[in-house]
DRENVORO-882667 format. One line per 3 residues: their letters; for each residue z, x, y of C-alpha. Coordinates in pm, 1 decimal, decimal comma. Each point is the difference from the previous one (the first is absolute). Example, Ala and Ser with C-alpha at 12.3 -4.5 7.8 and 13.67 -1.06 7.14 Angstrom:
BEGIN
as> 780,0 1230,0 -450,0; -66,0 137,0 344,0
# end
This chain:
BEGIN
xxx> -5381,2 353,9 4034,6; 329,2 80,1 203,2; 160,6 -207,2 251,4
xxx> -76,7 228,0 354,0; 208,3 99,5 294,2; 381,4 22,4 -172,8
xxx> 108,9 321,8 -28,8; 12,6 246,3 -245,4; 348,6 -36,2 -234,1
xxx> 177,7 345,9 -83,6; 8,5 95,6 -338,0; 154,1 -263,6 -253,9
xxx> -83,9 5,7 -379,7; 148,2 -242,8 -245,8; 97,5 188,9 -354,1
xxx> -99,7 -265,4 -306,5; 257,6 -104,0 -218,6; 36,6 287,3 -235,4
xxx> 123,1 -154,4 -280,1; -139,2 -368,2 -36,0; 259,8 -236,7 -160,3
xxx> -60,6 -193,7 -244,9; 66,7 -368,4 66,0; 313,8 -103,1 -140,9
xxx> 169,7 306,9 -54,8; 210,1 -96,1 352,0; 216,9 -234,2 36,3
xxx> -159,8 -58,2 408,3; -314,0 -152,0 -257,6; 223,8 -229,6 -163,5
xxx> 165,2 -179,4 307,0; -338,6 -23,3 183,1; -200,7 -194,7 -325,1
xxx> 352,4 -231,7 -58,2; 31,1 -51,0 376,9; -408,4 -120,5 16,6
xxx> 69,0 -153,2 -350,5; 296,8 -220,5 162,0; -192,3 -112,2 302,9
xxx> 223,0 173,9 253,0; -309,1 228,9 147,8; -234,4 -261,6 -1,9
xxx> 222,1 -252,9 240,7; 114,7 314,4 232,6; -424,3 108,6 47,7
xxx> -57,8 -381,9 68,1; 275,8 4,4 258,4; -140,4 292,3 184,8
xxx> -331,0 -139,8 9,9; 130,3 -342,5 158,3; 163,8 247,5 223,5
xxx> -286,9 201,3 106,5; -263,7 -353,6 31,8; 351,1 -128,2 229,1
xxx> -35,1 327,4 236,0; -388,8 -47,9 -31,7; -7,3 -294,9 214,4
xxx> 300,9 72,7 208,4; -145,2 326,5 133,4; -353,4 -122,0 4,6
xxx> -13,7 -43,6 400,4; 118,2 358,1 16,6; -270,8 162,4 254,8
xxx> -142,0 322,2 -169,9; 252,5 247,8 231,4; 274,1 -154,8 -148,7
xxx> -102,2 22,6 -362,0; -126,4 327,9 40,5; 349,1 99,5 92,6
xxx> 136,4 -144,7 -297,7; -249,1 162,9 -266,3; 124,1 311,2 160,4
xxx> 409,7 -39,1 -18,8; -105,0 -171,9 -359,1; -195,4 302,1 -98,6
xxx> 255,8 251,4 123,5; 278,8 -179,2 -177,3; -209,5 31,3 -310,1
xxx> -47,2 362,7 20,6; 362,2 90,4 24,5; 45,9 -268,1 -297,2
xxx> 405,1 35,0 40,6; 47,2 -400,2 -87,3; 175,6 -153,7 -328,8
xxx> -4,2 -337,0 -141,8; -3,8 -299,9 241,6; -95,8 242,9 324,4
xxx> -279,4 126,7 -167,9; -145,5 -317,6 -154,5; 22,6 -168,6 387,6
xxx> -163,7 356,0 94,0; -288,4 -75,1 -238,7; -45,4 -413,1 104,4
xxx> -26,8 111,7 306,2; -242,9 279,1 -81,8; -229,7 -268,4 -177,6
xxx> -18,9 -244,7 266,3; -103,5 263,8 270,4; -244,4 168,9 -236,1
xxx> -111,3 -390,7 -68,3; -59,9 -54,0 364,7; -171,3 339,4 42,0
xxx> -236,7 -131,4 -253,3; -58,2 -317,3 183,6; -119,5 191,3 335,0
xxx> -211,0 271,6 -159,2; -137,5 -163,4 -283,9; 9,8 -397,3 81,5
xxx> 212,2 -35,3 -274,6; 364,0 -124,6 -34,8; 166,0 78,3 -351,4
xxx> 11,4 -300,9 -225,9; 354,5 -80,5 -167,4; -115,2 135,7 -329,1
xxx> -157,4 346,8 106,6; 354,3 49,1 221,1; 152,2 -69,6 -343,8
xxx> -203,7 285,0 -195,5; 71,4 232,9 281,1; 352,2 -41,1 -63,5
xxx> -22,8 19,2 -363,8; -227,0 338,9 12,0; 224,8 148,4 263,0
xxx> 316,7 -107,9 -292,3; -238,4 262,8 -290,3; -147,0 -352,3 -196,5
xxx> -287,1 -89,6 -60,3; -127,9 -302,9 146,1; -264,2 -253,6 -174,2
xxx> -153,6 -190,3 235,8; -299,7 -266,2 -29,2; -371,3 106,7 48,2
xxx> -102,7 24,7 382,4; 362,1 -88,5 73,1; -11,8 342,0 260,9
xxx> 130,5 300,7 -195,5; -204,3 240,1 249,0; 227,0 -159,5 255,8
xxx> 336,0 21,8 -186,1; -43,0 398,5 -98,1; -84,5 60,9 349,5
xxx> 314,8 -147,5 71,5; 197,0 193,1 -220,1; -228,8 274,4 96,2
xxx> 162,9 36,1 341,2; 390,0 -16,1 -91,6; -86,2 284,5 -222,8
xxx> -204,5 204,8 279,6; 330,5 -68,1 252,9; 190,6 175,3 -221,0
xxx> -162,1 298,7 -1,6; -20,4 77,3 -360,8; -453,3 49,7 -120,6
xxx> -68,8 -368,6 -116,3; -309,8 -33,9 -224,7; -162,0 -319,9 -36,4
xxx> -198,6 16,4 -374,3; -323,8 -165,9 -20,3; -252,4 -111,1 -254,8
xxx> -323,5 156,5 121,2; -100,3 231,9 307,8; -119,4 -294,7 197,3
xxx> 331,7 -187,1 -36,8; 136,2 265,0 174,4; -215,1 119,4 278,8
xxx> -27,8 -417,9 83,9; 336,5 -91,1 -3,9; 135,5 334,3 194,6
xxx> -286,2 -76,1 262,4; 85,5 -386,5 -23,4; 372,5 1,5 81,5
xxx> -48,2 356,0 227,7; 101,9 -247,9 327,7; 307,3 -110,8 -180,1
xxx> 83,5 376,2 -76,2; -48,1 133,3 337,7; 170,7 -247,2 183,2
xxx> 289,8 66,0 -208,8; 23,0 340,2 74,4; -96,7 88,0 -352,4
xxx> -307,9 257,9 -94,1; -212,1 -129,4 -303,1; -261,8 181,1 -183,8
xxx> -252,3 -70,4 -303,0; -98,4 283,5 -258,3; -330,4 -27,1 -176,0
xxx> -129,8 217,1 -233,3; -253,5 295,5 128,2; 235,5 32,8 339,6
xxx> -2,2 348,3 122,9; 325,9 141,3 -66,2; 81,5 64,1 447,2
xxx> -74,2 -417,3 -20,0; 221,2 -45,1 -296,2; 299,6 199,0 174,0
xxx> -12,3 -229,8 265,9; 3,9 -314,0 -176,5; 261,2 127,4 -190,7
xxx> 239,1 80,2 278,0; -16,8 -380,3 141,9; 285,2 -265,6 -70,6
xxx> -146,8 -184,3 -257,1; -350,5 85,0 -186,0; -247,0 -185,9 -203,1
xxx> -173,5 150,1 -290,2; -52,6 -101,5 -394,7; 223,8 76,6 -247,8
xxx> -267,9 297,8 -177,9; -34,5 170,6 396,9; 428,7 4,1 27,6
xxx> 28,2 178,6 -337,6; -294,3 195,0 26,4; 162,5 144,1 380,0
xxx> 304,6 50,2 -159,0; -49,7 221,7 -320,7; -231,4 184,7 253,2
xxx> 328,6 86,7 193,9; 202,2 58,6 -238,5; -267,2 278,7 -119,4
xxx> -14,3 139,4 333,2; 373,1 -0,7 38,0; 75,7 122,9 -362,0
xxx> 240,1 -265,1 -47,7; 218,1 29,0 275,2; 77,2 -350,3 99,4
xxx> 350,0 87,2 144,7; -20,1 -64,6 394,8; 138,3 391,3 93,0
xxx> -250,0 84,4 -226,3; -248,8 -193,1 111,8; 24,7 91,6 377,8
xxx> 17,0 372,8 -114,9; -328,8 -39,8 -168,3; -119,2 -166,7 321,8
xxx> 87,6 283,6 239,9; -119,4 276,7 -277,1; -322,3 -157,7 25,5
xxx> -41,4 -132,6 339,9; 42,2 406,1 67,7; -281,2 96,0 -236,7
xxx> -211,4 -288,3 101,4; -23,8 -137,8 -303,5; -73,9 -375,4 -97,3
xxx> 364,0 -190,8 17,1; 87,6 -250,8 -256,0; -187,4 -367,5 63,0
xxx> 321,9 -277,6 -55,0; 331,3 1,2 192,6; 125,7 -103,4 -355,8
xxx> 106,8 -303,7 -189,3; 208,8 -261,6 109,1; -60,6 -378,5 75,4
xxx> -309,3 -124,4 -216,5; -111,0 -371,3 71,1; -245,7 -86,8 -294,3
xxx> -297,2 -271,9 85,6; -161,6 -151,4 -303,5; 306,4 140,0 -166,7
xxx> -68,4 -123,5 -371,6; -312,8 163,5 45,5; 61,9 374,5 134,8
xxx> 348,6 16,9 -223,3; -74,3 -190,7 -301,4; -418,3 -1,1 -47,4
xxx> -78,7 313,7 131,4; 301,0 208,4 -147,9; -144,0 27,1 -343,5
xxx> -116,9 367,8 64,6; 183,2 272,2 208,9; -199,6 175,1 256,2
xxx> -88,8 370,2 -72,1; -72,5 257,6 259,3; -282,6 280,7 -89,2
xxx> -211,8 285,1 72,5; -324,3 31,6 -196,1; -64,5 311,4 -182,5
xxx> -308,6 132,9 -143,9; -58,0 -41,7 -375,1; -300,0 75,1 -125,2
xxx> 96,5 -5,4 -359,7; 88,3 -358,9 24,6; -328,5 -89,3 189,8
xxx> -164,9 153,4 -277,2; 183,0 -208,9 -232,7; -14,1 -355,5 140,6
xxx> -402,0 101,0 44,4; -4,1 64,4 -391,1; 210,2 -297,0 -69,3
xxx> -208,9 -242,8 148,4; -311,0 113,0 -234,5; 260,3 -10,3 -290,7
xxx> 114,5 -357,0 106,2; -401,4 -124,0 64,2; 28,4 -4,4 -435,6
xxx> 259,5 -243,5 -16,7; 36,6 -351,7 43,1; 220,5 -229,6 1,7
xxx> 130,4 -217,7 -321,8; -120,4 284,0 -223,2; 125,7 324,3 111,8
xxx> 275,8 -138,0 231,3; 245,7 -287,0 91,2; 136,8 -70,7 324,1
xxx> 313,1 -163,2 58,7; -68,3 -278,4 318,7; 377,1 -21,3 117,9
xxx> 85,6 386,4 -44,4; -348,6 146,8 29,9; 64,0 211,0 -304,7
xxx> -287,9 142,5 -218,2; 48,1 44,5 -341,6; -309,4 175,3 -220,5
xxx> -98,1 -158,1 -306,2; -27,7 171,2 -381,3; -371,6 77,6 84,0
xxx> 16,7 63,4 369,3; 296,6 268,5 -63,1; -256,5 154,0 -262,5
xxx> -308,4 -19,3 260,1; 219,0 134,8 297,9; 107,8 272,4 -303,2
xxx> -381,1 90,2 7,5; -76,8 16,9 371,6; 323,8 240,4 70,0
xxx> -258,0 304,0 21,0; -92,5 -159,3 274,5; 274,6 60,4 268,0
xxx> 137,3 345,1 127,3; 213,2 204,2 -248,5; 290,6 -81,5 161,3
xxx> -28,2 -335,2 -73,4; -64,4 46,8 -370,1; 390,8 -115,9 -103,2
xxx> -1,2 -323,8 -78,9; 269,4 -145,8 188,7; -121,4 153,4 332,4
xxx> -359,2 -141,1 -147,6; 89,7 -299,9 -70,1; 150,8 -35,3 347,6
xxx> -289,2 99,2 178,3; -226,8 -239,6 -190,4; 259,2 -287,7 50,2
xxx> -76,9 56,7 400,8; -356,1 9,5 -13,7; -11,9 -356,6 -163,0
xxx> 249,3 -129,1 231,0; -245,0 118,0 258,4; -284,9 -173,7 -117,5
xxx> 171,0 -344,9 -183,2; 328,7 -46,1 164,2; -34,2 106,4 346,8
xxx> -269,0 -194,8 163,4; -209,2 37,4 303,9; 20,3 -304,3 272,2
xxx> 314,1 -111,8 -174,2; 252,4 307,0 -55,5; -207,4 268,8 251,1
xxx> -291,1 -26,6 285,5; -223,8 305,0 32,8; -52,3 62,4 378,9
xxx> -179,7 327,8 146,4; -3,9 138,3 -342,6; 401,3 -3,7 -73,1
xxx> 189,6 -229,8 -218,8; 228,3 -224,1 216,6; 242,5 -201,5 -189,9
xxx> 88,6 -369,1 23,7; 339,2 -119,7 -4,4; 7,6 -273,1 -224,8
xxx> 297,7 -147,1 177,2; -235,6 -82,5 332,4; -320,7 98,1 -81,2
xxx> 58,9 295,5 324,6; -152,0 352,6 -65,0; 253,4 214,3 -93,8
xxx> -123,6 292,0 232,4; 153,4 364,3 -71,4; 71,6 -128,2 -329,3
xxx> -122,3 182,1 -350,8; 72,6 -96,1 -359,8; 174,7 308,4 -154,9
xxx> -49,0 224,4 -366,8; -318,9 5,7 62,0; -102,2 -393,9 -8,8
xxx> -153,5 57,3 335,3; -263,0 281,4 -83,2; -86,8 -233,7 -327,3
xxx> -101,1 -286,7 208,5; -187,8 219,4 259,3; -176,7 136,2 -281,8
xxx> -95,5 -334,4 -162,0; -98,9 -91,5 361,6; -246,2 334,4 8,3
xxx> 199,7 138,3 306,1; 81,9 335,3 123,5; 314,0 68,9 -192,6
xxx> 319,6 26,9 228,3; 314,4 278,4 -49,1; 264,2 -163,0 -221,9
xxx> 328,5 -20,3 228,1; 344,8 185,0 -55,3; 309,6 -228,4 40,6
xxx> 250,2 118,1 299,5; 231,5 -266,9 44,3; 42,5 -368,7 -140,4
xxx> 213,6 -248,7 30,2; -28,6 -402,5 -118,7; 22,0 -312,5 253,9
xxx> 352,3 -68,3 -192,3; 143,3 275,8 137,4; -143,1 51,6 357,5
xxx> 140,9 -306,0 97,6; 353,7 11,8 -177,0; 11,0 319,4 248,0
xxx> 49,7 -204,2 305,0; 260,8 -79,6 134,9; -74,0 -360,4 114,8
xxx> -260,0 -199,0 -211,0; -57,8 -325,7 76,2; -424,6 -214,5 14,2
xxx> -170,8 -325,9 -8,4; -209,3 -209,2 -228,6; -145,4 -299,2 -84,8
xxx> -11,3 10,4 -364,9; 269,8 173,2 -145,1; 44,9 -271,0 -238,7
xxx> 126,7 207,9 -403,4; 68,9 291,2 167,5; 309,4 -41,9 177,9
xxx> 197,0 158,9 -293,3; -204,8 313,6 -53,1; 63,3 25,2 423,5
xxx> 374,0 -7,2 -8,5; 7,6 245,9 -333,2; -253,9 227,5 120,3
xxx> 47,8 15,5 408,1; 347,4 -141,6 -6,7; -174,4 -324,1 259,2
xxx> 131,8 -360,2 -34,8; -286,4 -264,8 59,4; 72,8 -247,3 250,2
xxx> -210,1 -255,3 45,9; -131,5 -195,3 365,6; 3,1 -369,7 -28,7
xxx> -390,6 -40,9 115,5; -58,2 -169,0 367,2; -251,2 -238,2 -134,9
xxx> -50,2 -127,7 -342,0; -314,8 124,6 -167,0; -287,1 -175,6 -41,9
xxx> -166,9 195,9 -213,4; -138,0 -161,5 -321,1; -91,0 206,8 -311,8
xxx> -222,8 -173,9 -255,8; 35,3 51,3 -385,0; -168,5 294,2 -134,5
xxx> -361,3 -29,9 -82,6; -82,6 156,9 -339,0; -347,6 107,3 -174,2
xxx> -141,7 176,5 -290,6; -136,4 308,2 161,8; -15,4 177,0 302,3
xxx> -376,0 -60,0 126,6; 128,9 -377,1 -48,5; 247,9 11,5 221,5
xxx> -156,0 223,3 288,3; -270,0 -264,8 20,3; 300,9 -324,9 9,9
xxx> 145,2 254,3 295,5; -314,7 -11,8 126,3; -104,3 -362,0 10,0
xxx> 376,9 -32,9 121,4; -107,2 192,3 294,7; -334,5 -196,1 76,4
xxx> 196,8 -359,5 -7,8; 324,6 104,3 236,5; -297,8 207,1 203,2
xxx> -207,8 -346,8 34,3; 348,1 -145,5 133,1; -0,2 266,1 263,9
xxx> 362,5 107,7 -153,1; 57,3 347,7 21,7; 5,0 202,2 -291,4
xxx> 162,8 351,6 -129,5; -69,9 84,3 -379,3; 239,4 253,2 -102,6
xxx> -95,5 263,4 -243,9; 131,4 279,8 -213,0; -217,0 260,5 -11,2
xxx> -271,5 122,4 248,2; -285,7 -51,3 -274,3; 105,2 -331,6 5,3
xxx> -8,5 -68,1 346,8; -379,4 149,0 41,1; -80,3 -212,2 -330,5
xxx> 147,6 -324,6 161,5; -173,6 62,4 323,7; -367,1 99,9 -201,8
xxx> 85,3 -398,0 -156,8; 66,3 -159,4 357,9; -306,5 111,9 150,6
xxx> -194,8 -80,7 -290,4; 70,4 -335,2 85,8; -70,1 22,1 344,5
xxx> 332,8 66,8 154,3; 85,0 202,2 244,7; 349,3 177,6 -75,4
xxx> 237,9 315,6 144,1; 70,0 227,2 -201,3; 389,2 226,5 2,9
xxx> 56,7 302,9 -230,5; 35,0 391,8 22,2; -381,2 -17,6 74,3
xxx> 79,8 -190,7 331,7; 359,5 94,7 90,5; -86,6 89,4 401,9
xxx> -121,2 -366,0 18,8; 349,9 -128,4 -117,2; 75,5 -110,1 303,3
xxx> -305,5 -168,7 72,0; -76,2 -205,2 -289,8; 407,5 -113,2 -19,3
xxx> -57,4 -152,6 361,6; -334,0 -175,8 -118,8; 157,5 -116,2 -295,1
xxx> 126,3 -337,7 116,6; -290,3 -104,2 176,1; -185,5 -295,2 -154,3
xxx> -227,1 31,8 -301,5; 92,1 345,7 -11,6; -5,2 212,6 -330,9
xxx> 197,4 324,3 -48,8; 42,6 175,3 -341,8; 206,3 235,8 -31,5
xxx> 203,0 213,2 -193,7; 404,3 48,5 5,2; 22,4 160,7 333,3
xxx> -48,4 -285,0 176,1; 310,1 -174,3 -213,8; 312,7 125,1 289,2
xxx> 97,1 28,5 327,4; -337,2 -184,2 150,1; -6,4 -347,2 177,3
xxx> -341,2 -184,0 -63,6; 29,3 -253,8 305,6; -155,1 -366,2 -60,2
xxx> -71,7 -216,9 263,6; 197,0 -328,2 -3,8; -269,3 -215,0 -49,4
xxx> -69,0 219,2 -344,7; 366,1 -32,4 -81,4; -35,2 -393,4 -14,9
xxx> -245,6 15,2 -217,2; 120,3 238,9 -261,4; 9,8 324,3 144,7
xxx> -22,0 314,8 -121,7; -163,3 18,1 -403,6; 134,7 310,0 -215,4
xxx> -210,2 37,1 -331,4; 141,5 258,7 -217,1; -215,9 111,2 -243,6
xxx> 238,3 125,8 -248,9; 381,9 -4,8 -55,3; 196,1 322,9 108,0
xxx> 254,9 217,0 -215,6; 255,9 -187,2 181,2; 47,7 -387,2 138,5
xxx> 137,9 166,9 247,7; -284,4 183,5 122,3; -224,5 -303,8 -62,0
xxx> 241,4 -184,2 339,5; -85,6 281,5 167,9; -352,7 -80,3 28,2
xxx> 87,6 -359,9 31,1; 194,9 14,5 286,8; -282,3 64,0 161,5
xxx> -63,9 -399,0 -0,7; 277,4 -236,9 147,9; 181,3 259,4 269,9
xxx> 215,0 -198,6 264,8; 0,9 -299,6 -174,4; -314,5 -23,2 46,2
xxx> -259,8 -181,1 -267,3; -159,1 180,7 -264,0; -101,7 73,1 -422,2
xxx> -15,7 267,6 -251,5; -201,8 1,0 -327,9; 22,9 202,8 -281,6
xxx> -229,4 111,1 -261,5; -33,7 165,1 -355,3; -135,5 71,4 -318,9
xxx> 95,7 192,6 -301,0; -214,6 276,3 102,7; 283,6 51,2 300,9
xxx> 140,3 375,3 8,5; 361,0 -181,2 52,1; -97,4 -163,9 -360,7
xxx> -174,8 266,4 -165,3; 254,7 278,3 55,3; 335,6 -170,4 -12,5
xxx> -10,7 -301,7 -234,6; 152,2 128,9 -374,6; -265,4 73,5 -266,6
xxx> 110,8 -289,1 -192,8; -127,3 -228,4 272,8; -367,9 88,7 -18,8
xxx> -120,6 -189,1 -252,4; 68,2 -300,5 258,4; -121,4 146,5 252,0
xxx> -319,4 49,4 -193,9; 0,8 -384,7 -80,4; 58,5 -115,6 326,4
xxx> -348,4 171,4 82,4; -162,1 -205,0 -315,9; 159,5 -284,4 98,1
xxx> -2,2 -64,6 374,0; 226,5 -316,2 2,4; 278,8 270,1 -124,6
xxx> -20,8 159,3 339,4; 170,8 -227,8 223,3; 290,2 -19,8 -276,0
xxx> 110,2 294,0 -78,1; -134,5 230,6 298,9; 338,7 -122,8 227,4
xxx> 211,9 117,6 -220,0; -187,1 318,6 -104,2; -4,5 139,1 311,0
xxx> 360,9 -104,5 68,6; 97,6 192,5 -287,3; -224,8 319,6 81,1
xxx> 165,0 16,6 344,8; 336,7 -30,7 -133,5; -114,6 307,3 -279,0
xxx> -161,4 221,2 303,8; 257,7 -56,6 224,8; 273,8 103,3 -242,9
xxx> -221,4 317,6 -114,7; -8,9 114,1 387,2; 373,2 0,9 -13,3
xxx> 59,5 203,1 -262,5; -261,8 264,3 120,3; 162,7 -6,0 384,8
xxx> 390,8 -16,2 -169,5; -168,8 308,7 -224,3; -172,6 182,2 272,0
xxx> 343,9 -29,0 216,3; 190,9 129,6 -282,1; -244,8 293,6 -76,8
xxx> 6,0 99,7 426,0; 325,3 3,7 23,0; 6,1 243,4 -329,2
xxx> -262,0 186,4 161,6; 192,6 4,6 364,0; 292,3 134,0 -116,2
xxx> -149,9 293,2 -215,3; -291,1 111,9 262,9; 104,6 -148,5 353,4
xxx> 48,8 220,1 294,1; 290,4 112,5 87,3; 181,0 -289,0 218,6
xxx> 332,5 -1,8 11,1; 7,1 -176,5 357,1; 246,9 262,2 140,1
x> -180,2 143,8 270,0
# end
């Protein structure tokens, strides 16, 4: 989607940052964290956005001519961007209030105090946490369009597809009355399509499509991210009619959900691949599989629930000794063996269908476990893939080759201006200003919260407390209080749902089964007596609207059947409840059968575990604390692996990058 009828820019292209600092290794990092640190920021962001509400109301009676003709002279100012200090923070106040009024006209909406305030904080490279349904869409748009005046590509970095294509569509008035072109990119665009969203102002797309778009350019381009040689490239292949490169580059990044693209969803880096045919290793995971149908669990193998190791006992190293005859020659040595084995049980134990992987027109589609989202283009690499097709008895696919990677980390340390929003960016603001170099500021909230969470509920297994969820459901149902029951895995949504219309209830149902109803069911979802489940994906970014006579009597109910690898995560699916001030309750639920529990707690804390499900009255003791304490250990295991993964890019970048010396 493209904003129509402006016309076409002349080539511009943005060269990343070609060596990434570090944060702290200038002294520019230093000033900004003790100049936030002694309040002096925060009371000059608050004094702009007195400034900008002030010129809100004073030009308010402006008729549209007259306005117009200010967004122009404001958005030509910008462009030439020649101001310093006090001239160019008036430039910018100004800026906000005539982008505010804009808003007003086109989309009945005048800027509240708080979203001027994040706009001004983005546009300063922090990022801003602001309460649930307290109008971040708003406030990046805003931000949004000082970055498109200045001419520089500004991407605006979503959670999910949907996020994106909404919001660009939703604030497209705001855009083009601005002067500013805006664009979404969604994954299976056509690459002409992609081109043009690319060349707009400002573009919305996830953080996976971005990356993916760029290491695709840099193959094309072999590398040459200087802007001569960029526009050489260009020419040389706008003679041959060839394909040109997609992005105009990296400059301005505004991050929505912004704990969750940089911090949840930058555990892996993102590899770009060709498949190659390999018939020796289809052969092999084929073979495997019959080897692996001999083995089981607790006797020939252990696997490790937080690192999802596998470790062969004394008599299943003997047995898989025995079977070796089995697999191709070439697979004889027992290292490579071993290996091979190790995959084909991870296909069949670890990996699991409905909760890691969906099988749709015969192809494995993985889940993200993050949001519950198919993960579409994606493939699990050396050879995990073909292992689970094979368990799954489907036609085996080509293993892939790797042509470029690079990790989350260091994508967005490339910009040149990084700045985002969240809601819940509560124990991560440290890793943010050590890994992205971003101070936190945080937005006083317009309306105090009314949300109320209730004490966790605990119980002694898991088919207990589906069926407590359940009659949960039925009573706040028989109130006519609407109800969303948040789950982690898509299993457990269709298991929840199988419950609920067991007892004769009537419920809507949101996972990777049901994605293109998204929209749909998150507009139904505040209507009374209404029952969604759903998985993670409908945790961000969505508004489930109650009616105000709802609101006064509770509002909104959030069940959550199990406790997530981070508290963190768990207000994320709260905020559903209680947006605007408005009314509304959470519940939580668990059991020692919980995967938060079972993979993260020490070993030494089983036994008590396995009393608290002999002894029920244990439960509501000690389960608090437990999970506390296995969030706390999984939250400090996914910084070491992202602090590791950084490291072992950057080792990797420097030793195999293309050549990008930025010289043109």
């Amino acid at each position: 989607m493209l904003t129509p009828a402006l016309p076409a820019r002349p080539f511009s292209w943005s060269a990343p940052r070609t060596r990434p600092f570090s944060t702290g290794e200038r002294w520019a990092d230093w000033f900004r964290w003790a100049t936030q640190g002694l309040q002096a920021e925060k009371r000059r962001l608050h004094a702009d956005a007195d400034r900008v509400v002030a010129l809100q109301s004073e030009w308010s009676q402006w008729p549209d001519a007259q306005l117009d003709a200010r967004v122009k002279a404001l958005r030509a100012a910008f462009r030439l961007d020649k101001g310093t200090g006090e001239s160019k923070r008036c430039l910018r106040v100004e800026a906000l209030a005539a982008i505010s009024l804009v808003s007003q006209r086109e989309l009945d909406r005048l800027p509240y105090r708080v979203q001027v305030l994040a706009a001004l904080a983005m546009d300063e490279r922090l990022v801003v946490q602001m309460g649930a349904g307290e109008g971040k869409t708003l406030a990046v748009a805003l931000s949004g369009v000082l970055n498109g005046w200045r001419g520089r590509p500004c991407h605006v970095v979503t959670s999910n597809d949907y996020l994106a294509q909404r919001d660009a569509q939703l604030m497209q008035p705001l855009y083009g009355r601005c002067g500013v072109q805006v664009g979404s990119v969604v994954h299976g665009m056509i690459h002409e399509a992609l081109g043009a969203a690319y060349a707009g102002d400002v573009v919305y797309a996830t953080s996976k499509q971005l990356l993916a778009d760029f290491l695709i350019d840099q193959i094309a381009l072999r590398g040459r991210t200087g802007t001569v040689r960029r526009r050489l490239h260009e020419l040389r292949e706008d003679g041959r009619g060839s394909r040109g490169a997609r992005t105009r580059g990296l400059y301005v990044a505004i991050v929505d959900e912004a704990d969750s693209v940089l911090i949840d969803e930058a555990n892996t880096p993102l590899i770009i691949s060709s498949s190659q045919p390999n018939p020796m290793l289809t052969a092999a995971v084929l073979a495997a599989k019959s080897v692996v149908e001999d083995l089981r669990q607790g006797v020939h193998f252990h696997i490790d629930p937080q690192f999802r190791d596998i470790d062969f006992t004394e008599a299943g190293q003997v047995l898989v000794d025995s079977l070796t005859t089995r697999l191709p020659a070439v697979w004889h040595a027992p290292e490579r063996r071993d290996d091979l084995i190790r995959q084909a049980i991870s296909a069949r134990d670890v990996f699991l269908r409905d909760r890691h992987y969906i099988v749709d027109d015969g192809k494995i589609q993985i889940l993200d476990e993050n949001t519950g989202r198919l993960m579409e283009g994606r493939t699990w690499s050396l050879g995990l893939h073909q292992a689970i097709e094979a368990c799954e008895g489907l036609e085996i696919s080509h293993p892939s080759k790797t042509m470029a990677r690079l990790s989350f980390q260091e994508f967005f340390r490339s910009y040149h201006r990084l700045s985002g929003a969240s809601g819940t960016l509560q124990g991560v603001r440290a890793e943010m200003w050590w890994t992205y170099g971003l101070l936190t500021f945080v937005v006083p909230p317009r309306l105090p919260s009314q949300l109320r969470v209730s004490p966790l509920r605990a119980f002694v297994g898991a088919e207990q407390k589906v069926q407590a969820v359940a009659r949960e459901v039925k009573a706040l149902h028989a109130q006519g209080l609407p109800v969303l029951v948040g789950t982690r895995r898509l299993a457990d949504s269709e298991h929840i749902q199988s419950v609920l219309v067991a007892m004769g209830l009537s419920c809507s149902i949101l996972n990777a089964k049901q994605s293109a109803l998204e929209a749909d069911i998150i507009a139904q979802g505040g209507e009374a007596g209404r029952i969604t489940v759903a998985t993670n994906m409908a945790g961000r970014g969505t508004d489930i609207l109650i009616a105000p006579e709802l609101a006064e009597r509770g509002g909104l109910q959030v069940l959550m059947l199990e406790p997530h690898e981070s508290a963190r995560v768990d207000w994320q699916l709260f905020g559903r409840a209680g947006r605007q001030g408005q009314t509304g309750r959470a519940q939580r639920f668990a059991c020692p059968d919980d995967d938060l529990l079972v993979r993260h707690l020490p070993f030494w804390i089983r036994p008590l575990t396995l009393a608290m499900q002999r002894w029920p009255s244990w439960c509501a003791l000690f389960m608090p604390p437990l999970v506390r304490l296995a969030q706390v250990l999984a939250q400090r295991r996914d910084v070491r692996q992202r602090k590791q993964l950084q490291k072992r890019e950057t080792q990797l970048r420097r030793q195999l990058s293309f050549s990008n010396d930025g010289s043109g």
